[in-house]
C-alpha positions as CSV (number, residue, x, y, z in Angstrom):
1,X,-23.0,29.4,-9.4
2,X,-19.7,27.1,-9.1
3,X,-19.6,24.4,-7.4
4,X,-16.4,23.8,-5.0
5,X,-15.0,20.8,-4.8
6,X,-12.9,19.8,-1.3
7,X,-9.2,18.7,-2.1
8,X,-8.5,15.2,-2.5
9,X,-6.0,14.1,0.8
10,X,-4.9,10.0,0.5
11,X,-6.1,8.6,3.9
12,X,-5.0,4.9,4.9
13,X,-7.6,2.7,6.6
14,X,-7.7,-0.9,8.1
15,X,-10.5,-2.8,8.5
16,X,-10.5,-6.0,11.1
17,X,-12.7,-8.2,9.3
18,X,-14.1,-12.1,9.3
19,X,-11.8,-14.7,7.4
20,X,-14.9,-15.8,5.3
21,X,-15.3,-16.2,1.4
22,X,-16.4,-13.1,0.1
23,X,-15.4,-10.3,1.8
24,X,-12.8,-8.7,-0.3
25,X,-15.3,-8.7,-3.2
26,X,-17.8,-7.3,-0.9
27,X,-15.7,-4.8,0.0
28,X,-14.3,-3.8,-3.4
29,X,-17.9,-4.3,-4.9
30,X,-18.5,-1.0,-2.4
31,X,-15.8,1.0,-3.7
32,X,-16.8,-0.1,-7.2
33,X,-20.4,0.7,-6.9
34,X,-19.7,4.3,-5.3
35,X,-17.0,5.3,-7.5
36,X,-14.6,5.3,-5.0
37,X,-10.7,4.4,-6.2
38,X,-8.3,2.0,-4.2
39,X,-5.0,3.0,-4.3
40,X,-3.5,0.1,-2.6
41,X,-5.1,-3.3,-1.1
42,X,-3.3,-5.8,1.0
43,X,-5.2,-8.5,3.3
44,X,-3.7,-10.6,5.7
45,X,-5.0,-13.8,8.2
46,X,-4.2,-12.1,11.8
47,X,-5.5,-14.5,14.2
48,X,-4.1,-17.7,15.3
49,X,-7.9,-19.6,14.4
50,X,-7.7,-17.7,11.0
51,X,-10.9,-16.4,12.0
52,X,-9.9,-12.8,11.7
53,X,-8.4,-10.9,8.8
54,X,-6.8,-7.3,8.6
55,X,-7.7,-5.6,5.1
56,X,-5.5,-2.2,4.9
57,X,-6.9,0.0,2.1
58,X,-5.6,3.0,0.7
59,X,-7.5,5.6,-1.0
60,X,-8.2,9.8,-1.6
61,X,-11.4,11.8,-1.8
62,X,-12.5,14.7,0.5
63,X,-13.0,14.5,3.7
64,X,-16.7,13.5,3.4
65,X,-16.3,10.8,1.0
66,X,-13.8,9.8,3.8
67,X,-16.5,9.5,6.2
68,X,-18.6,8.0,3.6
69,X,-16.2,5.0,3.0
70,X,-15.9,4.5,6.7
71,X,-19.7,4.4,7.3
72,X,-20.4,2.1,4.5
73,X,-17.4,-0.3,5.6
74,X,-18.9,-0.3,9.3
75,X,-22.2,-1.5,7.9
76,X,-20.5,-4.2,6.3
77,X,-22.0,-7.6,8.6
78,X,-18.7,-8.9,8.7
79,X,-16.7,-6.2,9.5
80,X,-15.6,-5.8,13.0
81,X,-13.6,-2.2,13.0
82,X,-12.8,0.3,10.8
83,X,-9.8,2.5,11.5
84,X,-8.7,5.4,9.6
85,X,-5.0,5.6,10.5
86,X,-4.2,9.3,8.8
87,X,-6.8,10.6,11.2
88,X,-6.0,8.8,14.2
89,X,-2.4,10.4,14.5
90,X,0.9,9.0,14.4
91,X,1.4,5.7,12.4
92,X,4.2,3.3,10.7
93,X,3.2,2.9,6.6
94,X,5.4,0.2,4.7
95,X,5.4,-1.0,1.6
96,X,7.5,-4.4,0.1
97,X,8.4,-4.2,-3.3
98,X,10.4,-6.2,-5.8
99,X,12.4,-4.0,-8.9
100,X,13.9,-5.7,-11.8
101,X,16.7,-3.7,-13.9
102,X,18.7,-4.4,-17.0
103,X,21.7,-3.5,-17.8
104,X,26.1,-3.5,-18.2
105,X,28.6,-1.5,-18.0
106,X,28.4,2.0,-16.0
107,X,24.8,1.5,-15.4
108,X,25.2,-1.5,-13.2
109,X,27.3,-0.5,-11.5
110,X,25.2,3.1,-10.9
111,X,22.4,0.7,-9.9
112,X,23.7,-1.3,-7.0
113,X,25.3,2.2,-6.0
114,X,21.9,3.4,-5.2
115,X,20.1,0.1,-4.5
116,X,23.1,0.4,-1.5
117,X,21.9,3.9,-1.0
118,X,18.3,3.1,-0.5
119,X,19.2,0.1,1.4
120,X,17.5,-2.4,-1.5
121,X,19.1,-5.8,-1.1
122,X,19.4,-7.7,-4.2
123,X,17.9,-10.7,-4.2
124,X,18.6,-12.4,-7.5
125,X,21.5,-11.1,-10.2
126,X,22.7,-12.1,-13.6
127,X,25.4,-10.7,-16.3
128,X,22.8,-8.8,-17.1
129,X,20.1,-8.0,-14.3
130,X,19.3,-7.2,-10.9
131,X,16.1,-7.8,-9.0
132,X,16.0,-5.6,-5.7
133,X,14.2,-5.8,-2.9
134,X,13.2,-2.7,-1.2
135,X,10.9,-1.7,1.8
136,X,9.8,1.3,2.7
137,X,7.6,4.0,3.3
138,X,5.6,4.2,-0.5
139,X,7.4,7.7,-1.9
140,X,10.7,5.8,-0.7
141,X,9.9,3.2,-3.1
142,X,8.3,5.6,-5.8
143,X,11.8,7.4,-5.7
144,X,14.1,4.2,-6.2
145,X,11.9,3.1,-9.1
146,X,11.9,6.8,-10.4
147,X,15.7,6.5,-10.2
148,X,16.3,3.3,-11.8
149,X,13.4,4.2,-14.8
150,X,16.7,6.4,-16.1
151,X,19.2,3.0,-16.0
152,X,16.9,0.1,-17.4
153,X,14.2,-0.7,-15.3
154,X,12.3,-4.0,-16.5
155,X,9.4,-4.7,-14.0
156,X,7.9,-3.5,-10.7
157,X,6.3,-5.8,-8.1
158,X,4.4,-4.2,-5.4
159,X,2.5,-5.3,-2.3
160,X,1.0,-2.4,-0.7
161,X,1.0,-0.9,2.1
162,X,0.3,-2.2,5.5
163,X,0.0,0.6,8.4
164,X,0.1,0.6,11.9
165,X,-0.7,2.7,14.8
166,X,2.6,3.9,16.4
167,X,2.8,3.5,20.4
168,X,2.0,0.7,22.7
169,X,-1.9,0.3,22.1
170,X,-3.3,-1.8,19.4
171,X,-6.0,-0.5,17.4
């Protein structure tokens, strides 16, 4: 008898949780303890009191060990919401990152001919280096760093990605 496993899909949630010490490790201690993978973690204070924090978390599994993830993060005390923004329909995902690259001649000047392409500003610059910054939707980024892999990149700084619900109403 085989045993069928469901295809992996990338889902990205937020969770609206309290601002307190802890939390993040409780959270990651979850993922840790089930075997569960992060892909990309950013947290940010959203509330004028600081009281209030958005985590955005993205991960894969099937859809079960989707639901899985959910239902342990709602039983969380301190969590107030859960929202799985792939599921929930149409939403913004952006990711900030910084992309040092070395190098003269033809391949500088190939370099800040597509950092103008993908719209990456450069933010510091020597005789012999660039550091670009570039935001995006996550493959945006994957394929800029991709690109510059070929003309000397150095180092990658990422920050995540942070989603949002497209439309008028807040989730």
């Amino acid at each position: 008898m085989k045993i069928q496993q469901a295809a992996a899909e990338r889902h990205v949630l937020t969770v609206t949780v309290d601002n307190e010490a802890g939390i993040l490790a409780r959270i990651a201690g979850m993922f840790t303890a089930r075997g569960y993978n992060i892909d990309s973690l950013t947290v940010a204070d959203i509330s004028e009191n600081h009281a209030v924090s958005r985590i955005t978390i993205v991960t894969q599994g099937p859809p079960e060990v989707i639901d899985q993830i959910r239902a342990q993060l709602e039983r969380l005390v301190s969590v107030h919401k859960v929202v799985d923004l792939t599921e929930a329909g149409k939403h913004v995902e952006r990711e900030l990152a910084l992309i040092k690259v070395a190098g003269t001649g033809e391949h500088r000047v190939e370099a800040l001919r597509l950092a103008d392409v993908f719209r990456a500003q450069v933010v510091d610059t020597t005789t012999s280096s660039f550091i670009f910054e570039l935001t995006g939707s996550p493959d945006k980024i994957d394929s800029f760093i991709a690109l510059m892999r070929e003309l000397g990149l150095v180092e990658v700084g990422r920050t995540g990605v942070a989603g949002m619900m497209r439309g008028a109403d807040g989730t």
